[in-house]
C-alpha positions as CSV (number, residue, x, y, z in Angstrom):
1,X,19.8,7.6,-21.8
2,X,18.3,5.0,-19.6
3,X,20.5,1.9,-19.7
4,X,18.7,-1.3,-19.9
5,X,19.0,-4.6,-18.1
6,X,22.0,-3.3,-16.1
7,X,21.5,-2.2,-12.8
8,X,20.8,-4.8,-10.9
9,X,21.1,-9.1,-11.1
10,X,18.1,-11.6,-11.8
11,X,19.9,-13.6,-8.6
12,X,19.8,-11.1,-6.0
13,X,16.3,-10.3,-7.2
14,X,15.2,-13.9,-6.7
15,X,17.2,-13.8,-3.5
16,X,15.3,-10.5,-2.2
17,X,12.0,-11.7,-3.0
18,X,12.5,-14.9,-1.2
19,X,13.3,-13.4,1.9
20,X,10.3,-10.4,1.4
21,X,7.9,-13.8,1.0
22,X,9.0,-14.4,5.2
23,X,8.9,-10.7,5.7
24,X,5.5,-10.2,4.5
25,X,4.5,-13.5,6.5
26,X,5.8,-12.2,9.9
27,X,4.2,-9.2,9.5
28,X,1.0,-10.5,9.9
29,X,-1.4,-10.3,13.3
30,X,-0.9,-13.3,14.5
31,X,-5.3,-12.8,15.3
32,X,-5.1,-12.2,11.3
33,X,-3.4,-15.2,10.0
34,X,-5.0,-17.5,12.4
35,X,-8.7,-16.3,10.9
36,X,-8.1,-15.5,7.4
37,X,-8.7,-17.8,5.0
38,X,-5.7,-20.0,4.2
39,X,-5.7,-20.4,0.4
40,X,-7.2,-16.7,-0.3
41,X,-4.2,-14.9,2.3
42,X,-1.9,-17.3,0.0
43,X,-2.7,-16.5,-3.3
44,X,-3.0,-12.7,-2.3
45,X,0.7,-12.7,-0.6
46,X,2.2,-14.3,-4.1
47,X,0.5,-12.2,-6.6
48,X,2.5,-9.1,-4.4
49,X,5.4,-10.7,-4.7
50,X,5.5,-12.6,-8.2
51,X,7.3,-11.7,-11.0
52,X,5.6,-9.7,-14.0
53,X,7.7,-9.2,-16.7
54,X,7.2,-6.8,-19.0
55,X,5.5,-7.8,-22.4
56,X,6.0,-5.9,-25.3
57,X,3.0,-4.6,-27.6
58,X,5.1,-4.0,-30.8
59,X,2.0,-4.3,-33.0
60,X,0.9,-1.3,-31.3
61,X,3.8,1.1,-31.8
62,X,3.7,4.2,-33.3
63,X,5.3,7.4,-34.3
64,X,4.0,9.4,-31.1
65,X,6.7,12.8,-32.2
66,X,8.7,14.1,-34.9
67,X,9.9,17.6,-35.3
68,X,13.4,19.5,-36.7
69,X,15.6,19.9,-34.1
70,X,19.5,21.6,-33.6
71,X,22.0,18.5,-33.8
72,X,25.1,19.6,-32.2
73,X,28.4,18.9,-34.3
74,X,31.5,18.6,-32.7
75,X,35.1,20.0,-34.2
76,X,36.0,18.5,-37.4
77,X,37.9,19.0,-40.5
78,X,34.4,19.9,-42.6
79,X,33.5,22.9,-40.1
80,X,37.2,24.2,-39.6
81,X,37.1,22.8,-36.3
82,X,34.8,24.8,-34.9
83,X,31.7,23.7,-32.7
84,X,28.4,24.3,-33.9
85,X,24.5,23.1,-34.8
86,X,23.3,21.6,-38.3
87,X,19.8,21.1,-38.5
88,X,18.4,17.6,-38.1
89,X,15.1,15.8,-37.2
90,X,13.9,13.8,-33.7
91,X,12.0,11.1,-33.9
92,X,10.0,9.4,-30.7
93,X,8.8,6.2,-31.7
94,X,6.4,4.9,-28.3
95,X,6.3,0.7,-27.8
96,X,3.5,0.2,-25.3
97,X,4.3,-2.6,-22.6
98,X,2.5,-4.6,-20.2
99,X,4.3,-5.9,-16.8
100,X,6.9,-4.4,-14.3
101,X,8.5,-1.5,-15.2
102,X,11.9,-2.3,-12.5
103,X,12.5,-5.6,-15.1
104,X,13.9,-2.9,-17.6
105,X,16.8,-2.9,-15.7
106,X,17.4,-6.2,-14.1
107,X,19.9,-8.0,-16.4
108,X,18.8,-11.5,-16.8
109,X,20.8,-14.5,-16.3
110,X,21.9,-15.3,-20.1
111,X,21.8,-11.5,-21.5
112,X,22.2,-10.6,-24.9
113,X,24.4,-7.7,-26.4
114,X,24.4,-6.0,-29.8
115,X,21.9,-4.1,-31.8
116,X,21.8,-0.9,-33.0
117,X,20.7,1.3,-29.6
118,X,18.5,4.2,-30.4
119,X,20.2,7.8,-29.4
120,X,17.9,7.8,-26.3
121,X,15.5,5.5,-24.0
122,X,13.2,6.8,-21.6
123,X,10.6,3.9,-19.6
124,X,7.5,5.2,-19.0
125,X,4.8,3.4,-16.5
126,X,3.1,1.9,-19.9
127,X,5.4,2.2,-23.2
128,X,9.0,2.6,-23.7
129,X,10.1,5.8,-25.6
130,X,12.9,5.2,-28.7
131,X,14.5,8.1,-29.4
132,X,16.3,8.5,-32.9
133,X,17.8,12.0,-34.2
134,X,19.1,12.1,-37.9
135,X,20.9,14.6,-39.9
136,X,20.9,12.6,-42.9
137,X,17.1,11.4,-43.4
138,X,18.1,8.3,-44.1
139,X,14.8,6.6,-43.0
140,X,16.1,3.1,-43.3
141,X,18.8,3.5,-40.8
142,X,16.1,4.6,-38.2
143,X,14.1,1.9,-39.4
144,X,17.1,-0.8,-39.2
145,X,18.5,0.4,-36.0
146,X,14.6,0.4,-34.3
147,X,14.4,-3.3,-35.6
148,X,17.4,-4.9,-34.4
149,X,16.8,-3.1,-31.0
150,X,14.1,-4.6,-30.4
151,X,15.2,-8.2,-30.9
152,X,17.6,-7.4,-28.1
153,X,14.9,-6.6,-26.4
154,X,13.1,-9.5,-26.7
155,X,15.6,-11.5,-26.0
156,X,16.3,-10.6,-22.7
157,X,13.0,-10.1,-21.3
158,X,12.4,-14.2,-22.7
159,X,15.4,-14.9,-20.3
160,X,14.0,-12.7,-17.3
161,X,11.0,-14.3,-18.2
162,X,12.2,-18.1,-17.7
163,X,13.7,-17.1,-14.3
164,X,10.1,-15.7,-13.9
165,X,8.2,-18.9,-14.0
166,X,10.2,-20.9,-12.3
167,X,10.1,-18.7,-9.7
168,X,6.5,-18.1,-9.7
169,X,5.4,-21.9,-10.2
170,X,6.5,-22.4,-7.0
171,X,6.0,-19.5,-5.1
172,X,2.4,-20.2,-3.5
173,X,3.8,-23.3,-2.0
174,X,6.8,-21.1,-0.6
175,X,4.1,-18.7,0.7
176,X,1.7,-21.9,2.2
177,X,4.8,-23.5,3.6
178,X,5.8,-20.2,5.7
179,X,2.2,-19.4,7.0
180,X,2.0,-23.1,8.4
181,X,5.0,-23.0,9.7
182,X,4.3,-19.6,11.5
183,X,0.7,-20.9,12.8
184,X,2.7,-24.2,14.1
185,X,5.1,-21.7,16.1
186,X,1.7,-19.7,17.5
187,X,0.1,-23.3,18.5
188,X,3.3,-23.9,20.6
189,X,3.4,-20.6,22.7
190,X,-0.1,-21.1,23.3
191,X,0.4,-24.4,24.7
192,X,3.5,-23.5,26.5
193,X,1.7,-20.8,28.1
194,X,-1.4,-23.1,28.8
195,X,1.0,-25.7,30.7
196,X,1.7,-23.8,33.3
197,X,-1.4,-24.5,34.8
198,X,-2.2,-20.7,35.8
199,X,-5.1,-18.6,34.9
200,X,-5.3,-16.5,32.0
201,X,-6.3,-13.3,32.2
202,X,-8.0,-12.4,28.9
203,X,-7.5,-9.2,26.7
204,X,-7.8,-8.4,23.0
205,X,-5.8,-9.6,20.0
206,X,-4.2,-12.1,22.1
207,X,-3.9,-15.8,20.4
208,X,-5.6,-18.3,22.9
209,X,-4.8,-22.3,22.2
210,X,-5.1,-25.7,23.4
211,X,-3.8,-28.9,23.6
212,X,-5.4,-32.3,22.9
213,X,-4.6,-35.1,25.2
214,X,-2.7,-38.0,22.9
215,X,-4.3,-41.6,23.4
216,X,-4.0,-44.3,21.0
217,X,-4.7,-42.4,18.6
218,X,-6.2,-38.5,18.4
219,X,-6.9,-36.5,15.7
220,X,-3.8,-33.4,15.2
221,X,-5.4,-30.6,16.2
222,X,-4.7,-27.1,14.6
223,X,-4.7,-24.3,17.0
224,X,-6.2,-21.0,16.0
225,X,-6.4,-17.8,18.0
226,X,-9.3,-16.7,19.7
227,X,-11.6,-13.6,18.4
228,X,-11.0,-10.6,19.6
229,X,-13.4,-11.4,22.3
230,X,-12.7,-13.9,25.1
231,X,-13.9,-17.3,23.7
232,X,-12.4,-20.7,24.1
233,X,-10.7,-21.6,20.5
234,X,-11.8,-24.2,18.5
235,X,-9.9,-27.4,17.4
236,X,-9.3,-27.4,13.4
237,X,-9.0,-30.6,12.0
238,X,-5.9,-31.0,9.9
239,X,-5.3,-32.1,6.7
240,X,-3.3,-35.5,7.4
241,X,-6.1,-36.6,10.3
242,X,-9.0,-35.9,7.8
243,X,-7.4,-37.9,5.0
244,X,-6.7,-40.9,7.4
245,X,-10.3,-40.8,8.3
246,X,-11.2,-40.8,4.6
247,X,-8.7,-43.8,4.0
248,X,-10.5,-45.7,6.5
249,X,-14.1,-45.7,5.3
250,X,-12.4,-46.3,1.8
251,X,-10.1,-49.3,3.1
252,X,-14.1,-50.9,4.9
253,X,-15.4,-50.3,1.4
254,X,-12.7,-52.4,0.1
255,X,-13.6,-55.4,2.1
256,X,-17.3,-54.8,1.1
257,X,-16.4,-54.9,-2.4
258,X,-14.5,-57.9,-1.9
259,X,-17.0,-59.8,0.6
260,X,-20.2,-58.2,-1.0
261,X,-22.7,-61.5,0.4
262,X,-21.9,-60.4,3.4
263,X,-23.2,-56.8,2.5
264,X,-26.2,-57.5,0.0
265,X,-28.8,-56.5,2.2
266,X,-27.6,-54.1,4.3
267,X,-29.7,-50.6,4.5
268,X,-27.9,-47.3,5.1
269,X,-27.8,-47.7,9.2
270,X,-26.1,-50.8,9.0
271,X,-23.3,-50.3,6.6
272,X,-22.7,-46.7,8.7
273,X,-22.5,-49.0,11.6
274,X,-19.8,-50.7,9.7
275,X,-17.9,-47.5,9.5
276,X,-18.2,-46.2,12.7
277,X,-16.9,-49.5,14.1
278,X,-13.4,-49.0,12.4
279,X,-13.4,-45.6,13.1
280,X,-14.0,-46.0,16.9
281,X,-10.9,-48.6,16.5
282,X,-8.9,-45.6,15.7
283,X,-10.1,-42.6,17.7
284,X,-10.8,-44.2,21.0
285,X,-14.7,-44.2,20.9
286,X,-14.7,-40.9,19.6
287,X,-17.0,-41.5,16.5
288,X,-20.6,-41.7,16.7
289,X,-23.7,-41.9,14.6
290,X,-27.2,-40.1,14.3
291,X,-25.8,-37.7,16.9
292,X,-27.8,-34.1,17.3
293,X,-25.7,-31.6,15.8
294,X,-26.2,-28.0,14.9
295,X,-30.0,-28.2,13.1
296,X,-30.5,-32.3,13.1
297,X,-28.5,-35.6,13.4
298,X,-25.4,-36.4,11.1
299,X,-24.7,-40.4,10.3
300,X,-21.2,-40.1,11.4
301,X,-19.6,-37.6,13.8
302,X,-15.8,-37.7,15.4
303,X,-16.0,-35.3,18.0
304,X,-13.0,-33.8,20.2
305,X,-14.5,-32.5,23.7
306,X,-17.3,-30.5,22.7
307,X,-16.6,-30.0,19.4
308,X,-16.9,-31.6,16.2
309,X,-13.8,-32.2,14.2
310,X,-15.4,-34.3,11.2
311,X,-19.0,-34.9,10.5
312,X,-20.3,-37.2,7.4
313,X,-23.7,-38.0,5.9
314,X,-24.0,-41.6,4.1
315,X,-26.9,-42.4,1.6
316,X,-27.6,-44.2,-1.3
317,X,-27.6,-42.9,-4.8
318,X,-31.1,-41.6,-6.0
319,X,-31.0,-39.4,-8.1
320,X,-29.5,-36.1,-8.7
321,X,-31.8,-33.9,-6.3
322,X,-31.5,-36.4,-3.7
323,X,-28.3,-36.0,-3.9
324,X,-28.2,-32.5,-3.4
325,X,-30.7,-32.8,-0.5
326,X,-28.4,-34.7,1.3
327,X,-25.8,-32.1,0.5
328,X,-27.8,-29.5,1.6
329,X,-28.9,-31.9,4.8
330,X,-25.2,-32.4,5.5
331,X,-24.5,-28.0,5.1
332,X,-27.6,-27.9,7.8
333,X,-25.9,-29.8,10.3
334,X,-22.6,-27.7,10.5
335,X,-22.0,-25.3,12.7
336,X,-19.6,-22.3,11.9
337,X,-16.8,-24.1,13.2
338,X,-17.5,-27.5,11.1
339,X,-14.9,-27.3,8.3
340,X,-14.3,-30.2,7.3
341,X,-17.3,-32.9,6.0
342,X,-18.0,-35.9,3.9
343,X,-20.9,-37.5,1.8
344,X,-20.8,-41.0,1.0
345,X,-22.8,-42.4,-1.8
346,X,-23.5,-46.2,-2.0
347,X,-24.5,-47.6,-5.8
348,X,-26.6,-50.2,-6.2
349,X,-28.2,-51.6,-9.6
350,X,-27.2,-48.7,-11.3
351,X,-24.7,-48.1,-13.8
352,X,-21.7,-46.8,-11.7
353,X,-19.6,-45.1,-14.4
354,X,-22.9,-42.8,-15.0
355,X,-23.5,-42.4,-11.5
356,X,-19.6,-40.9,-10.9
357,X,-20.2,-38.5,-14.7
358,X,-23.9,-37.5,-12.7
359,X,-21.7,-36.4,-9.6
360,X,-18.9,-34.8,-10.9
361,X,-21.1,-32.3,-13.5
362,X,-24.1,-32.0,-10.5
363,X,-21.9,-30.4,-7.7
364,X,-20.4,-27.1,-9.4
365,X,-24.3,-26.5,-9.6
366,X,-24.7,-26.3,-5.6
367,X,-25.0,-22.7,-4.7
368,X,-22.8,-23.1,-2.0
369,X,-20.2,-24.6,-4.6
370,X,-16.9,-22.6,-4.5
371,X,-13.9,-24.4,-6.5
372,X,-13.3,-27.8,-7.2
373,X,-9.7,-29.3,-5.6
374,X,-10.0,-32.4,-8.1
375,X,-9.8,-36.3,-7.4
376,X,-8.9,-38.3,-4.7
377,X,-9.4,-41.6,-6.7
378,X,-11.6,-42.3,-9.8
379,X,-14.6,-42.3,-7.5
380,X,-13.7,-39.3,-4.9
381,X,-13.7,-36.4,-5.8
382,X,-12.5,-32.9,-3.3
383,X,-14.7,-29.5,-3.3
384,X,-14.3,-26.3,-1.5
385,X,-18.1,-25.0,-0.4
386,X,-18.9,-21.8,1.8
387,X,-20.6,-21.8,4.9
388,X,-24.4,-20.6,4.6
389,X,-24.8,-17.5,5.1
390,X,-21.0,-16.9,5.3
391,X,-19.0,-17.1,2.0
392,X,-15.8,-16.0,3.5
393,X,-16.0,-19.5,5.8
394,X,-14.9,-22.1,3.8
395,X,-15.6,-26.1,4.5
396,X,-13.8,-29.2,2.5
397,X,-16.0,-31.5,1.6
398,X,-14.9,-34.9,-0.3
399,X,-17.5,-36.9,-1.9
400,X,-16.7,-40.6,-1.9
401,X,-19.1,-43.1,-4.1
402,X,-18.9,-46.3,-3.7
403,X,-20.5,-49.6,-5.9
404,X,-22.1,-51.7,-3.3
405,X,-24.2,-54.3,-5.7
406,X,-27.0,-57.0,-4.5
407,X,-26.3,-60.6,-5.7
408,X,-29.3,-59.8,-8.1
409,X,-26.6,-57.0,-9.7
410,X,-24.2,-59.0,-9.5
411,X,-25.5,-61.8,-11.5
412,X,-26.3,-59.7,-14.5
């Protein structure tokens, strides 16, 4: 008979699995890791790892075997103390499951004892086997003892199954944390390597990385390996550099909204000029505007070397299509290596509220549209869109609408 929920500890399985998370994480090609898309190498690391507890289908039970079988009696004073076989019937009731089959015999942190335990167990892949045998056809003990096993049952895959969530809510961030911290430890040897001032000679699956020269202020630059072939790796812009750019233009729309004579009739070129002025005060000349890029010119571009670490397209609202040919103008102007991009939309005379409703429902429409990340602020709002022509290339766009009104708005 299979014993349940007792061979091994909910603890040391959380403890195991924690350390298989860096395992798994390790393991990787470093050429792998660097390349693969972050969020998608993420998710697929934790659902390996993740916790699936069994669920139990009782609705779907069933009777799957009965037959007569030999019960074997032991000595007593009603058989003259001699061994021997009365006749008796087997029963094999089947309780289909859904989950982990190895969570049958974890015992959970508050376990629960008692109930009538059938004469044998057996866990298949899909459905537990009950097995009763019965001399006495008493129908009600089977059915008695079947019922209260289950609630133990129950019971203690509900406590396996708290442990469960709380270590699967924050499992992806476990998973995140690890793989950033490996790509951090990657950048490093690349640069150590790089400072020593010699040549390199080039060969597959090595990772290839450089370092940005720190001024005032430069944007953090992620280091990923090279391609299998020789090719000088491209700076990533991270996180905590594009959201400071962001905070910028929002912090010069501020002072529009609070100054907005000094803004009522400025066109498109001169509040981008605006932007690129406090930029530049930030990233040492750095940003520029209607630069060439990829298939035409961008309104703002921050640039690193020869490469473009943020790129931006500002207009004012028109319309729904309009505003998806300026997504689509913005898409054009990225190369491959472009990954993370902005559209700013200025309001004026329009109802704002309906312009931020005619946003938020137009761009899950874009066919380049992937997943939406959710709000910065009631008027920014954070999307995940693929490359064109390359779904597995993923860019971040943000979307930042703004109310610019004329003194004729305003006065309404």
């Amino acid at each position: 008979m299979a014993q349940l929920f007792g061979k091994y500890e909910i603890f040391g399985i959380v403890q195991a699995s924690t350390s298989k998370i860096s395992q798994e994480v390790e393991r990787l090609d470093p050429n792998y890791l660097i390349n693969a898309n972050e969020d998608e190498l993420v998710r697929s690391i934790a659902s390996e790892i993740q916790f699936d507890i069994p669920t139990l289908d009782i609705d779907s039970a069933q009777i799957a075997d009965s037959h007569e079988t030999k019960v074997e009696m032991g000595p007593s004073i009603y058989n003259g103390w001699q061994s021997g076989y009365v006749k008796g019937i087997k029963i094999t009731i089947v309780v289909p499951f859904e989950g982990d089959t190895d969570f049958f015999f974890v015992k959970p942190s508050t376990f629960t004892f008692g109930g009538e335990s059938p004469d044998d167990v057996r866990v298949g892949s899909d459905e537990l086997e009950l097995i009763y045998v019965r001399t006495d056809n008493n129908a009600d003990a089977v059915k008695r003892s079947y019922e209260s096993y289950l609630g133990t049952l129950k019971q203690n895959l509900a406590s396996l199954r708290e442990t469960a969530n709380r270590f699967n809510s924050g499992l992806e961030n476990q998973v995140r944390e690890l793989i950033q911290r490996r790509k951090t430890i990657l950048a490093t040897q690349g640069k150590m390597v790089n400072d020593l001032g010699l040549p390199i000679k080039r060969r597959q699956g090595v990772p290839t990385t450089y370092a940005v020269p720190v001024k005032k202020r430069s944007p953090k630059i992620a280091r990923p390996a090279a391609s299998s072939a020789a090719s000088t790796p491209e700076p990533l812009l991270e996180m905590q550099e594009y959201e400071n750019i962001l905070m910028i233009m929002r912090n010069m729309v501020r002072v529009m909204e609070q100054s907005p004579r000094a803004f009522d009739e400025m066109g498109e070129e001169d509040l981008r000029t605006h932007f690129l002025f406090q930029l530049n005060g930030q990233y040492e000349g750095r940003a520029s505007g209607e630069t060439f890029n990829f298939q035409g010119k961008t309104d703002i571009l921050i640039r690193e070397g020869d490469r473009n670490v943020f790129i931006a397209e500002c207009k004012f609202w028109r319309g729904e299509q309009q505003f998806f040919e300026t997504i689509d103008q913005l898409l054009s102007y990225l190369s491959w290596r472009d990954t993370k991009a902005a559209v700013v939309i200025f309001n004026r005379n329009a109802n704002f509220t309906e312009v931020l409703h005619k946003i938020e429902k137009s761009v899950p429409k874009h066919s380049n549209y992937k997943r939406t990340l959710g709000k910065t602020e009631e008027s920014q709002f954070r999307y995940i869109f693929q490359q064109s022509g390359d779904q597995n290339r993923e860019i971040t766009l943000s979307v930042l609408a703004f109310d610019v009104p004329t003194a004729t708005h305003r006065s309404k």
